[in-house]
Each structure stands twice: as C-alpha cells, then as structure tokens.
GUSEFI-662160 format. One line per 2 residues: their letters; for each residue y, z, x of N, C-alpha, C. Coordinates in steps of 0.05 Angstrom, whole numbers, plus 5000, padded with zeros to 4 digits. Layout:
BEGIN
A) Y Z X Y Z X Y Z X; ...
***
This chain:
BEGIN
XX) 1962 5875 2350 1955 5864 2376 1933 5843 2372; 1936 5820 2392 1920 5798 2391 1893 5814 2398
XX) 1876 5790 2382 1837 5802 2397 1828 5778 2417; 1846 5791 2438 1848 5767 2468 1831 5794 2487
XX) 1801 5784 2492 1788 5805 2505 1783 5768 2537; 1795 5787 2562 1798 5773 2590 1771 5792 2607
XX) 1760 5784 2611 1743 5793 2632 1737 5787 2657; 1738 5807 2677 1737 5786 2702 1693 5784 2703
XX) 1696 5759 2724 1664 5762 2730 1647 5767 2742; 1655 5774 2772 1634 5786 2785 1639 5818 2792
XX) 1625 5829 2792 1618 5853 2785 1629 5860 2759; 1631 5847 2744 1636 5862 2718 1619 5846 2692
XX) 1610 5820 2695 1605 5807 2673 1582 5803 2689; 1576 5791 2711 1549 5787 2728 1556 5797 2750
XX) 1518 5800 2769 1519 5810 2789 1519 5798 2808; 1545 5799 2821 1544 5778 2846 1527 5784 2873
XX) 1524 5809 2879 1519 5821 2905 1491 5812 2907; 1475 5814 2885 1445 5805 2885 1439 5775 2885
XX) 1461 5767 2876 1452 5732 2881 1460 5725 2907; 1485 5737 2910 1500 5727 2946 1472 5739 2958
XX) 1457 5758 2960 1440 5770 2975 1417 5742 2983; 1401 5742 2957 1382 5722 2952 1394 5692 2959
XX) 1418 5689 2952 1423 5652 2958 1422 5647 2988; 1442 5676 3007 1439 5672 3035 1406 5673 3046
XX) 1397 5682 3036 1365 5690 3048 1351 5660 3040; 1354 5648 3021 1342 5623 3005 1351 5601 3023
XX) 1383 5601 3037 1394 5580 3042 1390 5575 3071; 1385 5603 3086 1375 5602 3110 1353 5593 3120
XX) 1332 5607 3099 1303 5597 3107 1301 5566 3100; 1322 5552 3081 1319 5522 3075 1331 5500 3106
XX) 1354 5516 3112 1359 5503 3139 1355 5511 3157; 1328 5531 3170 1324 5545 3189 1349 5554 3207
XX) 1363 5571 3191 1381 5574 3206 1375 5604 3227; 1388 5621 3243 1389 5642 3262 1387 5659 3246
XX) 1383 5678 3258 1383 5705 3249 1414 5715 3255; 1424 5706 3273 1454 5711 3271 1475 5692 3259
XX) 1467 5671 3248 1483 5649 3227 1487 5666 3199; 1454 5681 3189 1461 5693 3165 1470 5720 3161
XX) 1471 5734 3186 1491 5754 3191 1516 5743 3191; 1516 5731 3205 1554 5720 3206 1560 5704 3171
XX) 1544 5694 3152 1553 5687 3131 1553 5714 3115; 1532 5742 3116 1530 5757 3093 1559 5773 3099
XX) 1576 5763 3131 1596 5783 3127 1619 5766 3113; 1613 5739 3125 1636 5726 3115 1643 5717 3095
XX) 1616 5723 3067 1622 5727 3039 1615 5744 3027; 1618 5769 3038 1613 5790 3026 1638 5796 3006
XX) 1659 5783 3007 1676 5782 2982 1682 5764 2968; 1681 5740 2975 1687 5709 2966 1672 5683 2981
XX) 1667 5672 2970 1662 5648 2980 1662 5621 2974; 1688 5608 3001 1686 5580 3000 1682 5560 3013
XX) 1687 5530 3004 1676 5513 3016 1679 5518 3055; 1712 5528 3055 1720 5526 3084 1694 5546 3100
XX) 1686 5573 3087 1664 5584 3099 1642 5579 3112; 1634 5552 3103 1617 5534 3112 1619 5516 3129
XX) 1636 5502 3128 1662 5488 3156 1660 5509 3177; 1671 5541 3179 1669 5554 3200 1639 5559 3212
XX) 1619 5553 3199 1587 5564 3199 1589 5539 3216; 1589 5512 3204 1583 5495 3220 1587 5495 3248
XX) 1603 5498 3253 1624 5501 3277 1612 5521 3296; 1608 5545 3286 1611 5576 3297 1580 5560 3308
XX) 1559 5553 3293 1537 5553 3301 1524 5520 3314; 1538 5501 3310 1531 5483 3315 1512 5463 3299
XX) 1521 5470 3276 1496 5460 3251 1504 5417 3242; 1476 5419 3238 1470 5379 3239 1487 5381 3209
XX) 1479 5395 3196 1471 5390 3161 1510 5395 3162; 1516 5372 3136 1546 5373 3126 1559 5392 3115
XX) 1573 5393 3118 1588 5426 3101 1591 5419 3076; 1591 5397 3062 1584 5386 3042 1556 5395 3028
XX) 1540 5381 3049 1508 5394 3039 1514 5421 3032; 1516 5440 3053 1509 5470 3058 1529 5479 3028
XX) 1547 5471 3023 1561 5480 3006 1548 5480 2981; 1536 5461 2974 1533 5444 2947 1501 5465 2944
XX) 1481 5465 2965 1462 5476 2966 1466 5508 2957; 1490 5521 2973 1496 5547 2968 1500 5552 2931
XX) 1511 5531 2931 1533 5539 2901 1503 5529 2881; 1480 5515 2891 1458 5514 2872 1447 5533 2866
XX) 1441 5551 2890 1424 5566 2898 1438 5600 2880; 1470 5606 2887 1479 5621 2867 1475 5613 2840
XX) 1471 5590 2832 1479 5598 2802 1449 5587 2791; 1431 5595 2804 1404 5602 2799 1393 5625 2794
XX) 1405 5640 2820 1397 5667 2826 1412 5688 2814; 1445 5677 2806 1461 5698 2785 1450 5706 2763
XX) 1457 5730 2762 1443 5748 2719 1466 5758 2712; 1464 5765 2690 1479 5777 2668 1460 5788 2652
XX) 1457 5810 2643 1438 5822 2628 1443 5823 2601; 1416 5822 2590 1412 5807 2558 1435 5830 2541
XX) 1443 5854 2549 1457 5864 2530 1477 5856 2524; 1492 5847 2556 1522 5845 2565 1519 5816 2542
XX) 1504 5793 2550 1499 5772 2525 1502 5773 2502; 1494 5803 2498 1493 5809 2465 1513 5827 2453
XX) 1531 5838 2472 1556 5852 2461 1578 5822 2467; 1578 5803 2486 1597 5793 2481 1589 5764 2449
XX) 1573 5767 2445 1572 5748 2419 1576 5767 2395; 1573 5792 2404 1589 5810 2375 1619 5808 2376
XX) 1628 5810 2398 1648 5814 2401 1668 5773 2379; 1653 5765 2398 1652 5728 2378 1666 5733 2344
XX) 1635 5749 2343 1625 5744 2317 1650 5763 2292; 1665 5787 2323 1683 5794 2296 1703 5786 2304
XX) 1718 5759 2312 1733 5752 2306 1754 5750 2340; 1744 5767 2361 1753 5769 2391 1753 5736 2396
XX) 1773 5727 2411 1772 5707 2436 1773 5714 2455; 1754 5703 2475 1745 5719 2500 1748 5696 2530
XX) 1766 5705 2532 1768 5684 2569 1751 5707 2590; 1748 5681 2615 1742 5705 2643 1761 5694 2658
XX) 1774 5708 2676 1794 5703 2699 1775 5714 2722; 1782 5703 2736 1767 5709 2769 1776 5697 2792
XX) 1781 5712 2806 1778 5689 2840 1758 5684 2851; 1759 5663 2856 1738 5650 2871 1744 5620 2876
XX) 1727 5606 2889 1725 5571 2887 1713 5564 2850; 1731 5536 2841 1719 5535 2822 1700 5520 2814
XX) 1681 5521 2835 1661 5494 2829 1634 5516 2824; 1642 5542 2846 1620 5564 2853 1616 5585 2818
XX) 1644 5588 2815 1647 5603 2786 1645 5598 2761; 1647 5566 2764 1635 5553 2738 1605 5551 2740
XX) 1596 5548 2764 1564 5547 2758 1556 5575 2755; 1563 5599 2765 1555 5620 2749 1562 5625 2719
XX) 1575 5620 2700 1577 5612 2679 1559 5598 2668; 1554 5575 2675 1539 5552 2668 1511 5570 2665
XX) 1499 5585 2696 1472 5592 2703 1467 5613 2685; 1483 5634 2676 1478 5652 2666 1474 5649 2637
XX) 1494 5622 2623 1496 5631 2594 1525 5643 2594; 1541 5648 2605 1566 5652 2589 1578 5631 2589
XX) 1583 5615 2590 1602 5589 2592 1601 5587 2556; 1579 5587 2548 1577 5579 2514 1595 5607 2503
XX) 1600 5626 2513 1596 5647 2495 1637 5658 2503; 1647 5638 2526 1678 5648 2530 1700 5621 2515
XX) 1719 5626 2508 1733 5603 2506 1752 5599 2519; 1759 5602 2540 1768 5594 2569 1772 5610 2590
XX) 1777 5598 2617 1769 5601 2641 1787 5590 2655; 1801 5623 2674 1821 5610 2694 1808 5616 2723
XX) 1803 5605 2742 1793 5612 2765 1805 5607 2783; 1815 5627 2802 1836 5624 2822 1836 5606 2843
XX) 1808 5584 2843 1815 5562 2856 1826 5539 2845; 1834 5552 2812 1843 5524 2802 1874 5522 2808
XX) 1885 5543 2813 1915 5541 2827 1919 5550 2858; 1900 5554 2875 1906 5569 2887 1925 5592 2891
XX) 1923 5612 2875 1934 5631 2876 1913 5650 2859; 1912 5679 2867 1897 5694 2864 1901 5722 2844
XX) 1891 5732 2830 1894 5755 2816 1901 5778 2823; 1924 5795 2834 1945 5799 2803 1961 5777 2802
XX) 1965 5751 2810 1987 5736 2802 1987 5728 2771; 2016 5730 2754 2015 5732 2732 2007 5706 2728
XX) 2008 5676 2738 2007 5647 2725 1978 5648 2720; 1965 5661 2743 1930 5661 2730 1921 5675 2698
XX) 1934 5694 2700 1932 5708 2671 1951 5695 2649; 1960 5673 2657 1976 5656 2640 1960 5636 2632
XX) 1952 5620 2652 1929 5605 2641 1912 5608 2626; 1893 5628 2641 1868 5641 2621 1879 5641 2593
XX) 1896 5659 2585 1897 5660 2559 1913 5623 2546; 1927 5611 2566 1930 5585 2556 1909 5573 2551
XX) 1886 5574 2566 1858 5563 2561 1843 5578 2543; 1855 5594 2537 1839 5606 2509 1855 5595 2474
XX) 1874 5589 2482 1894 5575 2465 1909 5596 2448; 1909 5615 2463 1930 5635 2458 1955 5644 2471
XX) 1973 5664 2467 1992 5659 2483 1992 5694 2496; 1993 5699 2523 2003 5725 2531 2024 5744 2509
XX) 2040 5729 2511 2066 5751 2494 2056 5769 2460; 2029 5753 2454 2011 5765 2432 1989 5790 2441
XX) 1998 5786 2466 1976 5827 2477 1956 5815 2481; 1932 5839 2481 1909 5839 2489 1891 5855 2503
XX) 1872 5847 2517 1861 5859 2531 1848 5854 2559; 1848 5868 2581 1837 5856 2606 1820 5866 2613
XX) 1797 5872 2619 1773 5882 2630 1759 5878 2658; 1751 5898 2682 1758 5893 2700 1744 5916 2722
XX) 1735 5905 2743 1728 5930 2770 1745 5932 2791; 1764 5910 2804 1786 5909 2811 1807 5925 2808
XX) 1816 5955 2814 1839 5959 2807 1866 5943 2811; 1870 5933 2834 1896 5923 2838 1901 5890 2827
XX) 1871 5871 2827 1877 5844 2811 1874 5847 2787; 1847 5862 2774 1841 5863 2741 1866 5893 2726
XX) 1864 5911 2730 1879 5929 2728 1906 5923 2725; 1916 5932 2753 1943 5920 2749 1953 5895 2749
XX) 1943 5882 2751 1954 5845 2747 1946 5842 2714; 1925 5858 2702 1932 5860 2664 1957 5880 2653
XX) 1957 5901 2670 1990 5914 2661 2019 5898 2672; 2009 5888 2687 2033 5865 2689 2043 5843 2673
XX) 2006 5836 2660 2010 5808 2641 2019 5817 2612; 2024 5847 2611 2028 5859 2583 2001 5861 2573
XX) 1978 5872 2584 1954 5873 2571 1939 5906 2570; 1928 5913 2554 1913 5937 2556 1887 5938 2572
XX) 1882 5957 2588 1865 5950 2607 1841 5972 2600; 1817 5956 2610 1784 5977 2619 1783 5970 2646
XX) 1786 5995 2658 1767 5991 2681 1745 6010 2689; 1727 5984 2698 1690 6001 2707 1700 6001 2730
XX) 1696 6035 2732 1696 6051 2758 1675 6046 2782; 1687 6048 2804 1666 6044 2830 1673 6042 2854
XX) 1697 6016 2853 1725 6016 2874 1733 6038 2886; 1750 6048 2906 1766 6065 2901 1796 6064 2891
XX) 1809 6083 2882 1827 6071 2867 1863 6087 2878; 1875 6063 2884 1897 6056 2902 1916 6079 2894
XX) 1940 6089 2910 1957 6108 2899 1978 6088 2889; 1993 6096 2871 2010 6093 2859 2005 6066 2845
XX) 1980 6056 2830 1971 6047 2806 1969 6050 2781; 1982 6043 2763 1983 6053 2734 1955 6061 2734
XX) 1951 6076 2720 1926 6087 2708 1917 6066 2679; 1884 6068 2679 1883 6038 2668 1878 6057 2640
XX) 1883 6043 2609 1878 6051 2582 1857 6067 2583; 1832 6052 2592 1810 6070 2592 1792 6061 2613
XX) 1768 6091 2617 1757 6075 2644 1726 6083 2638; 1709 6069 2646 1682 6065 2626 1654 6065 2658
XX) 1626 6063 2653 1618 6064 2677 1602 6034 2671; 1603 6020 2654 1587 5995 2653 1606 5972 2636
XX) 1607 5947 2622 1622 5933 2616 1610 5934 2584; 1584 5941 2582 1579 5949 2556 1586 5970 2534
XX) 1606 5994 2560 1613 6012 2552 1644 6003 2539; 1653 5974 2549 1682 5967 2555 1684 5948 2530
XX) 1658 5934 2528 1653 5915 2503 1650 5935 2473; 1645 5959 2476 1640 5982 2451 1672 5986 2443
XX) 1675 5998 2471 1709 5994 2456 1724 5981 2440; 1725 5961 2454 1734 5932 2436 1726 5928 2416
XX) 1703 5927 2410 1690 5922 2385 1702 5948 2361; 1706 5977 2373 1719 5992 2353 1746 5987 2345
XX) 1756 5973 2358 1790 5967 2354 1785 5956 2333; 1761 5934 2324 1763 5911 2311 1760 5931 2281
X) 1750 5951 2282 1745 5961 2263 1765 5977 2245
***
C-alpha cells in the first residue's frame, strides 16, 4: 500500500471553532458592528464560511464596508488566530521524514483554507491540497479525493490513507476513494456507515498509527 496519508483540516489538523470564535469577536469590534450582526454571523459560520456569507451580512444589516473588505478582513483575521499544536507539527514531519506523502482535503472557500495553512505552518509540511472551493463540489465526492492525491503526485488506485472527524465526507468519501480510514471520534456517527479502520480520540493518536505501518 501507498504511504498517501490525506488529512482533513479543521477539526482535525487545526482548531477551527477557536479562531471562528476570536476572528468574529476581532471583526466586529473592527467594524462596530451589532450585537445582533455577530450573532447572525457566529450562526451563519458555525460550519463554513464564505465570501457569499458576507454579501448576506451586508444586506441583512445594512453595512457601508464592501463584502470584499469584510471578507478579506475575516480571512486575515482567521489565519492569524488559527493553531495547530506543536505536536500535531511534529508528528506530521515524522511522518515526512519516513518516507509518507501527506495531502489535506477539506471544504471550505479556497482563499480562507489556504491561509490557514499558510498561518499555521502546515502548508510547508503537506504536498498537496484539494479544497472544495477549488471545484465546487464537496467531500464525499470522489473527484476531490482525486485531486488531492493528483496534487500530491500520486495516484488513488495505489491506496492509502484518509484521516478524518467527519464521518460521512472524511470517512466514507475515503472508503469510497479506496482508502483506509482514522476517524477522531466526537460527531455522532450515522447508521448504516462503514465502520472506519480505526478510531482514535486525537489526530496524534491517528499520526502514531501511521507511523507504525511504516515500520
């Protein structure tokens, strides 16, 4: 089996919920916005967020500032305030170092998910990146997990591995792509879903694994 380790990235490689927290609180007090503007954004990206989100803010609230600005400001302000913790840093450069190629797949906008890459330090440490705004189409679809590993310069039909908190995009959209799967538990988890290879409570626990295969 190929050493094709796919990771998705928010909640599994970084913490999104703490930066979305801090960037809305940062971005509000920058454009004095309502107390009900940043209620209405913490719901309306409490799973994703894109440029159009900001288009509706404008609107909903009557805001001067361009959805352009607001956007560009948000997507600063995340990939300032995103972390990845120094271990998760330091199991995925072992993982490098014996010989793994490592993509991240994710949905999201891809202007927002490359700068968390960029902000954190993984961008140096993956060798490619499919992000579901780059086709519009979203995870489990198989062409995203086609990419990724095309942008890793590998090919799917050589195996692998998917890693993942998503049951239904990371999970099963990696048993679909022919891939062996981790998933960090937390979700709840859907009826009639393959059951994933193995299931771990952190991604360092998911990176150990891997690293024993190599052995």
């Amino acid at each position: 089996m190929a050493r094709l380790a796919l990771f998705d990235l928010d909640g599994t490689l970084v913490d999104r919920q703490t930066a979305l927290s801090d960037a809305v609180t940062r971005l509000c007090r920058s454009c004095a916005l309502s107390p009900d503007a940043e209620q209405w954004l913490r719901i309306e990206l409490a799973d994703r967020a894109t440029v159009d989100d900001f288009a509706r803010l404008r609107e909903a609230f009557g805001l001067e500032a361009s959805t352009a600005d607001l956007w560009t400001e948000y997507v600063d302000l995340v990939s300032s305030t995103v972390t990845c913790r120094p271990e998760v840093i330091e199991g995925l450069t072992r993982l490098r170092a014996a010989g793994w190629t490592i993509g991240v797949i994710t949905n999201g906008a891809s202007d927002i998910q490359r700068a968390k890459l960029a902000g954190t330090g993984l961008a140096s440490l993956v060798d490619g990146v499919a992000v579901s705004g780059d086709l519009e189409i979203r995870k489990p679809h198989l062409r995203l997990f086609e990419l990724a590993a095309t942008r890793c310069g590998v090919s799917l039909t050589s195996g692998g591995w998917m890693v993942g908190d998503n049951p239904g995009g990371d999970i099963n959209g990696g048993h679909q792509a022919g891939l062996r799967t981790i998933w960090l538990r937390g979700r709840p988890w859907p009826d009639g879903l393959p059951a994933a290879h193995h299931v771990v409570d952190d991604v360092t626990d998911a990176i150990t694994i891997l690293l024993n295969e190599s052995e």
